[in-house]
N, C-alpha and C positions, 0 to 999 in steps of 0.2 A: 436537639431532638430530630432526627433525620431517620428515615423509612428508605429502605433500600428496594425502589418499585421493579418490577419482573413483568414486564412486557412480550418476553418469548423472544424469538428467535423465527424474524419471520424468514418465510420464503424467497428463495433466487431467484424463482421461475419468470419467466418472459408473462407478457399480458396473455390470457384467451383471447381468442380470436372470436369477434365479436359473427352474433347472426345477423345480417343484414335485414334491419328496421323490422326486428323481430324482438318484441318486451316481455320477457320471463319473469313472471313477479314467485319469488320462493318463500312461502310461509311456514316458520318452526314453531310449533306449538305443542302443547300435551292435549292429544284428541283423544285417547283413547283409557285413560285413565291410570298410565302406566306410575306414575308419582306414587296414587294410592297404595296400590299395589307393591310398591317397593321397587318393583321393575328398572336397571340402570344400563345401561351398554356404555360401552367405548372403543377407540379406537377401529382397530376393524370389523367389529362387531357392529357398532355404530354407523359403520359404512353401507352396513348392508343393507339397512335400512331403506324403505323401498320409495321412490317419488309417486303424488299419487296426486294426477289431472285432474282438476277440479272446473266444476262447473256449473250455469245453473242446470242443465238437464239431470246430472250427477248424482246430485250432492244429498240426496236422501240411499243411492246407495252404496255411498262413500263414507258415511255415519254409520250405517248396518256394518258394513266391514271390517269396521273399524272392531266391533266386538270385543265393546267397552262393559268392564264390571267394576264396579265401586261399591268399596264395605265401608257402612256410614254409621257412629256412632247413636246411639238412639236411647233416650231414658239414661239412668245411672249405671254403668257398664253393661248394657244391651249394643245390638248390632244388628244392621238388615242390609241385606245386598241387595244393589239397584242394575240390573243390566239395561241401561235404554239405549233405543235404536235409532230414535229419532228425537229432533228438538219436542216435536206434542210430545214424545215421553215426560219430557223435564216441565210440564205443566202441572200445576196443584191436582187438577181436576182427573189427570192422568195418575200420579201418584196415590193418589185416593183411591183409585180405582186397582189399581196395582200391588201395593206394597202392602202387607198382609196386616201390619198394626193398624192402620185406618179403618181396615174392614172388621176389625174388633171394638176400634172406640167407637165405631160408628152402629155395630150391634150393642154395645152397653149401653149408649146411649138408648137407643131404641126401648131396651130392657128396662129400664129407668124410668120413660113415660109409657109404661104401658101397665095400668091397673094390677092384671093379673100377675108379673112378672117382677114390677117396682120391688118389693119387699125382700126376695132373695136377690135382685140385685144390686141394693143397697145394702143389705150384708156383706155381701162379697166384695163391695168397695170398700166400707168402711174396716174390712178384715187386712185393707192393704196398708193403713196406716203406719207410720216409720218402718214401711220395708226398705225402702231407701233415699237417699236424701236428693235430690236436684243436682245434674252433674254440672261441670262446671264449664264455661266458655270456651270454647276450640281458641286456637289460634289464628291470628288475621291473614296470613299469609301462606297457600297452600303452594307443596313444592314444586308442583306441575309449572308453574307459571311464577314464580320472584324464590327467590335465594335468601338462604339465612345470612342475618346483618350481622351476626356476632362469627361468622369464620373467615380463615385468612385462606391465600391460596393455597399454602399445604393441606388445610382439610379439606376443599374441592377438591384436590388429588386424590386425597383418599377415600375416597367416594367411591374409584373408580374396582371394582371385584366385588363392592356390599353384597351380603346375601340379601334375597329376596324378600321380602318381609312375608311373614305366615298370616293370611287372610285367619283373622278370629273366625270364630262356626259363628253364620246367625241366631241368635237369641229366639228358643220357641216364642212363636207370637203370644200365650197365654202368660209366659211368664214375662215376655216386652209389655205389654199391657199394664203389668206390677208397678213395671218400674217406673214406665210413663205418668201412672196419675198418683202413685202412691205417695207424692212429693207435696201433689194438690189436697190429699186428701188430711194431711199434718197439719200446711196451713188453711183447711177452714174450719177445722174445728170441729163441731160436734153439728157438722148438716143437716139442713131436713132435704126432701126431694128436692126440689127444688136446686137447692144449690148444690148437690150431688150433680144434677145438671151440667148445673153451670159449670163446676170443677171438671166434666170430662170435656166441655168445649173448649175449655181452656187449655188443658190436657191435649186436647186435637187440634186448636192455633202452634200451642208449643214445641210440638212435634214436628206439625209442619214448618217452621221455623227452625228445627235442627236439621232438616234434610236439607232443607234449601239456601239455608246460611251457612251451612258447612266449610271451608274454603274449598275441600275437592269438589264438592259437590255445584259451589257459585265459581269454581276454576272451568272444571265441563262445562257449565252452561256458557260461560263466555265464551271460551277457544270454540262452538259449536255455534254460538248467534254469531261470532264473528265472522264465521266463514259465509254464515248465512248471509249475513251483511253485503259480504264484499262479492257473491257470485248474482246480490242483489244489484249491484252498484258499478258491476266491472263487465263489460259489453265482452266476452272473450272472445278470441276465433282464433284460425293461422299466425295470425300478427301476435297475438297477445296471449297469454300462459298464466293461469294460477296453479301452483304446483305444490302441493302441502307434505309436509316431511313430519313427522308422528315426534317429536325430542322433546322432550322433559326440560325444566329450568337447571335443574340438579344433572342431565346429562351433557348440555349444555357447557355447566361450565366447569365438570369433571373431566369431559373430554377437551378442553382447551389450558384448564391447568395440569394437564399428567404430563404432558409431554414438550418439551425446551425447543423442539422444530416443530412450527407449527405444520408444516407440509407433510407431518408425520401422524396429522390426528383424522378421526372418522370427519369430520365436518370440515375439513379440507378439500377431503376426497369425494364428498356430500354437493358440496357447495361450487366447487373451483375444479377440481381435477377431470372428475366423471361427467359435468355437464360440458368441460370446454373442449373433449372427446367425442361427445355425442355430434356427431355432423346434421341429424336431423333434428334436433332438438336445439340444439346449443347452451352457450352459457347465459347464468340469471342477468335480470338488470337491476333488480333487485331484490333484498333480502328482509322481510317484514319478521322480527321478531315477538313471539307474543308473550314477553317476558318483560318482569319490571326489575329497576336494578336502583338501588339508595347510594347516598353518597358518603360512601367509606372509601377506604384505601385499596382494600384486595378487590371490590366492585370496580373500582379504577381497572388496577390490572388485568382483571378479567374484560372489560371493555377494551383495550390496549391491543390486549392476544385477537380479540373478535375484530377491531379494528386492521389489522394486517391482514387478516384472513377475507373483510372486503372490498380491501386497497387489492390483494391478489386475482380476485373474481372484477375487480376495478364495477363493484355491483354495491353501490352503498347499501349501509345496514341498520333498521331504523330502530327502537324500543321505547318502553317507557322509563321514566325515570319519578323518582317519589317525589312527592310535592312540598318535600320539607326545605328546598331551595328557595319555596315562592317567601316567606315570612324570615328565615335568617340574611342577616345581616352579614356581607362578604368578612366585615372585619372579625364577626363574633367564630368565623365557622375554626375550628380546632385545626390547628400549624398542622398536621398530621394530614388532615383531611384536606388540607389547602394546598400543600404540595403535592398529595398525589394526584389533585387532579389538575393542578396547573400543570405535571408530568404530561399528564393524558394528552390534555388538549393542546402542547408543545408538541407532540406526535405529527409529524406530516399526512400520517395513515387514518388521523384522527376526521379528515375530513369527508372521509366516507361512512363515518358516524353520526347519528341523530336521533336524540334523544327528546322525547315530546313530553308533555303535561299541561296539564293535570285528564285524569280518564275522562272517559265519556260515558253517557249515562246509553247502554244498551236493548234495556225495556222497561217501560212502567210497571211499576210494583202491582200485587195483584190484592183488586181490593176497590170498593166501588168509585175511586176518583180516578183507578188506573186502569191495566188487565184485568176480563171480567172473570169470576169464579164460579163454580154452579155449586161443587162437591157442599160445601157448608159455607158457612158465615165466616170470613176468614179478610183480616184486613193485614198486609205484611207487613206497612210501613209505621214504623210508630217510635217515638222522639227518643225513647232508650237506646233501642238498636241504631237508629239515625243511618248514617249514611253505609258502613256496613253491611245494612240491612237491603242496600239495592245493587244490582246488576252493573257493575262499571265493563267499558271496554278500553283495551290497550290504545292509548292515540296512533300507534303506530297501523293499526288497520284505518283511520282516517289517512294516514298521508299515502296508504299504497294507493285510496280510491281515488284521491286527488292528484295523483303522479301519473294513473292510470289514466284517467281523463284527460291530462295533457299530452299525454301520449297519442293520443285517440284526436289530438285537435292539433298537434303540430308536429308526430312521428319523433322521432333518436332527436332532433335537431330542436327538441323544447329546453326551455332554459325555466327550471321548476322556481314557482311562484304566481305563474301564468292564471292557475284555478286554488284558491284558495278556501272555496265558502262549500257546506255541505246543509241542504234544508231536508225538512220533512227526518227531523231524529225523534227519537222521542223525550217525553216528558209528560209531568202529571201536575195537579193542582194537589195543595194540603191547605190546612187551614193554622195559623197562629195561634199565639194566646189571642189574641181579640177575635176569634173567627173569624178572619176576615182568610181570603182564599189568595193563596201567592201558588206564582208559575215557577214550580223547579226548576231550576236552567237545567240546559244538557250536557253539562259536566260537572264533576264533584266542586269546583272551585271557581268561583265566576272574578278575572281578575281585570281589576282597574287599569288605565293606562300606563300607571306606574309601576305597578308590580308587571304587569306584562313586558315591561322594558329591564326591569331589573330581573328576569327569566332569562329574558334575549342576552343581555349584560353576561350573562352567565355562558352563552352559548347552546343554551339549549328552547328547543318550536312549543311555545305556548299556544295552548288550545283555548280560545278564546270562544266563551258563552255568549249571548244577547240574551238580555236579560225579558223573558215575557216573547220568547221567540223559538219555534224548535228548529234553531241553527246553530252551528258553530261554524268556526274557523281558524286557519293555522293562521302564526303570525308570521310568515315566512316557511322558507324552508334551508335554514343554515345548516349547519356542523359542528361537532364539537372542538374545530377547530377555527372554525370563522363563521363569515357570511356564506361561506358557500357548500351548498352539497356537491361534493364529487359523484359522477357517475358517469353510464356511457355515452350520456348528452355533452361531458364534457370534453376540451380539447384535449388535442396529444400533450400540449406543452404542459397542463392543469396533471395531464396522467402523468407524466413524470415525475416521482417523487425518488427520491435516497432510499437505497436497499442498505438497511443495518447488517453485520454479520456477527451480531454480539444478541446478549439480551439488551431488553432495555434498560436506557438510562437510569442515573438514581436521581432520586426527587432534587431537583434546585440545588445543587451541593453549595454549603458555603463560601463564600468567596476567601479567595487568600492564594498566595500561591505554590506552586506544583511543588515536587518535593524535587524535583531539577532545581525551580528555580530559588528555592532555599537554598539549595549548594551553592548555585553560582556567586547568590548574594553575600552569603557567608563568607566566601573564598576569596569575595573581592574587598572583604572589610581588614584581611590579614594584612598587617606589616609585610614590604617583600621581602625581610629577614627572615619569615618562618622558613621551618627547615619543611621540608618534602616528608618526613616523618610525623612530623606535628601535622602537615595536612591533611595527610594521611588518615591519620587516626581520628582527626573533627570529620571526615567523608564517613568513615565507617560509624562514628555516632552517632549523625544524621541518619544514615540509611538503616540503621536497627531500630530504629524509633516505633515500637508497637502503635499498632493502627486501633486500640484504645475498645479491647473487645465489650470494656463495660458500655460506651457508648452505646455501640449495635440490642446488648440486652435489656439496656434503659427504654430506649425506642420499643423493642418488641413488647416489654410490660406496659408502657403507655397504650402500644395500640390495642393490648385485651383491655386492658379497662375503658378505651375508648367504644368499642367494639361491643363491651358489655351492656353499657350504657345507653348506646344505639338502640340494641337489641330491644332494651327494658321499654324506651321511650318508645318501639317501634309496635308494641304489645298492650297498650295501656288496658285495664280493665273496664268492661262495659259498665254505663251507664245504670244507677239504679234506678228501680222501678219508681215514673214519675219525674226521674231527672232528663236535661238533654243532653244526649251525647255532643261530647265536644266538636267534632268534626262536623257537625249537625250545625253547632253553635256560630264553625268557623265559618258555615256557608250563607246562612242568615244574616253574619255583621254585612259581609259582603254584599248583601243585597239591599242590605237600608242607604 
């Protein structure tokens, strides 16, 4: 079972020329909602794409700019378009205030406890019963920011020309309204006021709960607190650069699997070409991706292709990666999965890669033990939805702040690991089943000494919680090729690596040998009576010997059903009401 991996075709080019003790930190994200949207570029379209300075003075009219719209599903096939300008947009209290269903639940409501009015508007709710049934659970993974697990590099490719997607018409608010409580109004029954009531506050948590759990809608808020984050936490000036590039997950890695030279793609000329031109600016020193990547075979390769491209900018390149590494077992992980990424991290180029986990918790839930709310009664966190249900950030915005910082305390000539610890994040209190009140940690996954070593084992920067403390920290800062991150703090001799002029390797080929030294062995087992004919003719049976195309198709059927599998596991259905979601469950053992 052997996977023939496609790493690309990196670049010839000579190193950039670096700016003297100048650190250009590049961050790729989906800021403007372009995913939603359907929105894709590439290659030189992709180029055109414009670098845009960020900073704390900035960064509220760098969000305006951005002139972000997202169409969010709402109720049972309704729809309402959100343009926000700013992060206070993405607050409950804003939303309420804004988006035109709330200000109808919020007048039924009204209508409901008010003597004169209660009766016809108690008709009119009960008039909505089985208009339509409660839709179902979006997807966990919005395209903006992580990649579907069930495709191979050919369907990244062909990603690249999609039409647009046609934003649906928003849903009239009188008829969103329908569809919103008419769900509530099935299961309660035959209400009195009272629980007419209750059905539209419920109706008005659940809503607000589809806007906000959305993945595009919880992908914006991240890519938008993150920046917040880091123009929090990154001192910039002359010296120092954050510089944000607008790219989607899905542009990403359409534009790195279309094309076989990578010197040939938009984020080449993005990343490597255009800045190591710019004399006043220069090239990055590093490259913060705000995308998360699972551990399949084409995720390999697409890391691989991303890997040359910042072995060429010689500007490591950091990401998340899923946390399905922390709890398997290297031996149990599928021969598929195991070679391609022992491919990867065999990669010389692989050392300007870095890959972190598990996220980081971005803001407390909203809801009186976390962020306050005014709009109504409204608590976000709750054991069904479970971890899902809260704000994660990419680790990879911790290691620019922390790479930033060592910058700032020992110039080009730091050697990263130097600042490891980051305080003051956030976190919130909940209560158990015994009521008693536990400290969130500040990441999804609070890991033991020993799974934190068996991450490292892995080659990839474990984000390490204190349990009862709002800190984290990296557990290093390696590669997915060793101990070490490459970048421009490192030496000439470290930047020296092997320029391929092939694609990449195949995964771990089996051992045995070459199809030379089958002849020679063979040739040397003959009698020296054979005649020159007879040898003749055993040379030509050897070298016609089919290269065994069912092999090649075995493999590819393994890897969809591997792929599909992934996908299913990668999707589980939420928790029902009253139960605890499992990811919820996993972070809990962890803390007893």
């Amino acid at each position: 079972m052997k996977y023939s991996m496609n790493f690309g075709k990196p670049t010839s080019g000579g190193a950039p020329r670096k700016a003297p003790g100048r650190f250009r930190i590049a961050v790729l994200g989906d800021f403007s909602g372009r995913a939603n949207r359907g929105e894709l570029a590439k290659g030189a379209e992709l180029a055109k794409r414009k670098p845009i300075k960020l900073d704390v003075d900035n960064i509220e009219d760098v969000l305006q700019r951005f002139g972000t719209t997202l169409n969010l599903p709402v109720g049972a096939g309704g729809s309402v378009e959100f343009k926000p300008a700013s992060v206070d947009d993405l607050h409950p209290d804003q939303l309420y205030g804004n988006l035109g269903i709330f200000a109808e639940l919020s007048s039924l409501r009204r209508r409901l406890e008010n003597p004169k009015t209660a009766k016809s508007a108690a008709d009119e709710v009960l008039g909505w019963e089985g208009a339509d049934e409660a839709v179902g659970a979006a997807k966990r993974r919005s395209r903006a920011s992580a990649l579907r697990v069930d495709a191979k590099l050919s369907d990244f490719a062909r990603l690249m020309g999609a039409p647009t997607v046609d934003a649906p018409e928003p849903t009239p608010v009188d008829e969103l309204v329908q569809r919103v409580v008419g769900p509530f109004v099935v299961a309660a029954g035959n209400p009195d006021q009272k629980a007419l009531v209750g059905l539209v506050d419920r109706a008005l948590t659940a809503t607000m709960n589809e806007v906000l759990h959305h993945p595009d809608f919880q992908a914006l808020e991240a890519a938008w607190r993150s920046l917040d984050f880091l123009v929090r936490r990154i001192e910039t000036d002359t010296s120092l650069h954050l510089v944000v590039f607008d790219v989607t997950a899905e542009e990403f890695a359409a534009d790195l699997s279309a094309a076989q030279a990578l010197d040939e793609t938009g984020l080449y000329k993005l990343l490597v070409e255009q800045p190591a031109l710019d004399a006043q600016q220069g090239p990055f020193s590093l490259i913060v991706a705000n995308y998360a990547f699972e551990m399949t075979p084409p995720h390999a390769e697409l890391l691989g292709r991303a890997a040359h491209l910042a072995a060429a900018a010689q500007a490591p390149l950091i990401a998340a990666i899923g946390n399905d590494c922390i709890d398997v077992k290297l031996d149990d992980l599928h021969p598929l999965v195991a070679e391609a990424w022992d491919a990867l991290r065999a990669l010389p180029q692989a050392g300007f890669l870095g890959l972190a986990l598990p996220r980081f918790l971005l803001r407390a839930p909203y809801g009186e033990t976390g962020e306050s709310i005014d709009a109504f009664d409204y608590e976000e966190f709750d054991r069904a939805h479970g971890l899902r249900g809260l704000l994660w950030g990419n680790p990879s915005i911790l290691a620019a702040v922390l790479l930033a910082g060592q910058f700032r305390q020992q110039g080009m000539k730091m050697k990263p690991g130097g600042v490891l610890a980051l305080d003051d994040m956030a976190y919130f209190y909940f209560e158990d089943d015994d009521g008693e009140q536990i400290a969130f940690p500040c990441a999804e996954r609070l890991l033991s000494e020993k799974r934190a070593a068996h991450v490292m084992k892995q080659n990839f920067i474990p984000v390490l919680a204190l349990k009862g403390r709002p800190e984290v920290r990296l557990g290093g800062f390696g590669s997915l090729a060793g101990p070490v991150l490459l970048g421009p703090w490192s030496s000439p001799d470290q930047l020296k690596l092997p320029v391929a002029g092939a694609a990449a390797p195949a995964a771990t080929p089996e051992p045995g040998p070459a199809v030379g030294g089958e002849v020679e062995e063979a040739a040397a087992t003959l009698p020296e009576s054979t005649s020159e004919g007879e040898l003749d003719a055993l040379l030509a049976e050897l070298e016609a010997t089919p290269a065994a195309p069912a092999a090649a198709e075995s493999a590819d059927a393994d890897l969809d059903a591997l792929l599909a599998e992934l996908e299913a596991s990668t999707n589980p259905p939420p928790a029902a009401e009253g139960e605890l979601d499992p990811e919820l469950a996993a972070l809990l053992a962890d803390l007893e």
